[in-house]
N, C-alpha and C positions, 0 to 999 in steps of 0.2 A: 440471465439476470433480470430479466423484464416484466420479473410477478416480484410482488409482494415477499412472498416465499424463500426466493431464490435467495442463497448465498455461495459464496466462494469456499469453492473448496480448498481449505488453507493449505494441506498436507502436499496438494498437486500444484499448490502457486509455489509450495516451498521449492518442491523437488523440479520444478518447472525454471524457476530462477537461481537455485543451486548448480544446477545443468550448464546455466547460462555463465557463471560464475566460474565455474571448474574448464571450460572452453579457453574464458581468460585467465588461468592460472590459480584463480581465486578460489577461498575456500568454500563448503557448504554451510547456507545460514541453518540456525534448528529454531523452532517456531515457539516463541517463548508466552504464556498465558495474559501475564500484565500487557505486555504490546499488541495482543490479540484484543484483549478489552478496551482498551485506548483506540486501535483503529476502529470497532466494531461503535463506538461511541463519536466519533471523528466521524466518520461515515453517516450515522446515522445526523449529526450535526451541520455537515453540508446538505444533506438530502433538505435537512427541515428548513436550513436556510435558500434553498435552491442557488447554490454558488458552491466553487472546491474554496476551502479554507487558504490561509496562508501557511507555508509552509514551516517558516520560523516560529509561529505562533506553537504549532504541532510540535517542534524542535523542544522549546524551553516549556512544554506543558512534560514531553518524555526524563527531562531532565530531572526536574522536579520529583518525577516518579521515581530517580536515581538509573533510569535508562542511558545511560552517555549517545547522544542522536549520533549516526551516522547518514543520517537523512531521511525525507519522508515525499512520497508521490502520492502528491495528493490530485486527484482529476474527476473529469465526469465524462460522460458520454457512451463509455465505452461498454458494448452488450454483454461480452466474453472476456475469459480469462486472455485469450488466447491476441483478444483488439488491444488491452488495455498490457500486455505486455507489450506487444507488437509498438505500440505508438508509445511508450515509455525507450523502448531498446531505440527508438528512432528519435529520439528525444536529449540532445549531450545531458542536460543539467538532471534527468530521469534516470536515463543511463547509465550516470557518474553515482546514482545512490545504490541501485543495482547491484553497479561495482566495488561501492565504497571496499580497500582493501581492509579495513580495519573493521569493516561492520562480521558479527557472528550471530545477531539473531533478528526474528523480525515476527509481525505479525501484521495481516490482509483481511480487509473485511468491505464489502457493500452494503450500500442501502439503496434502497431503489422508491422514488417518488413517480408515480405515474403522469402527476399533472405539474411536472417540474419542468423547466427548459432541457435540463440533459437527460432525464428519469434515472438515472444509474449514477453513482457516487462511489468513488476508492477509494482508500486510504491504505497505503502502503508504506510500514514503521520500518524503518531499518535502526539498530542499534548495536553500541562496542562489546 
């Protein structure tokens, strides 16, 4: 994720944290368009402010959208799909959005600022 270029492959965060889900009981999320545009906007949003957003702010903008939030990981740093799940699953209040039992869809997107303090930016929508 450290060019310009690069984006997250949603289909493999989906079935990557579905995986993760089905482990604990939980069901699989399916990757819904609107919450895909909202992260990929979110995303692009931290990048330009160089900081991860807040995550309530993210909450009541999905609502709005008539999304019901089951939570949102919002962060930075992370190069790969594979750091930013990792340090989310190690994470209770990341973890817990992950988990949310009630969450069914979701959408994942990067932005990447080269001359940023973290250069890489996620947002990770979960919704009812």
């Amino acid at each position: 994720m450290t060019t310009a270029s690069a984006q997250v492959d949603a289909a493999t965060a989906r079935d990557m944290i579905s995986a993760y889900r089905a482990r604990s009981g939980g069901k699989p999320l399916q990757l819904d368009p609107e919450l895909q545009k909202l992260a990929e906007a979110e995303a692009a949003a931290m990048a330009a402010a160089d900081r991860p957003s807040r995550a309530q702010t993210v909450r009541v903008a999905m609502e709005r959208l008539g999304h019901p939030s089951a939570g949102a990981n919002l962060s930075a740093g992370y190069h790969t799909l594979a750091e930013a799940f990792s340090g989310w699953r190690d994470s209770p209040a990341h973890n817990a959005v992950m988990l949310a039992p009630e969450a069914t869809r979701m959408g994942i997107a990067t932005a990447y600022a080269p001359n940023s303090k973290y250069r890489v930016y996620w947002a990770l929508l979960v919704s009812k």
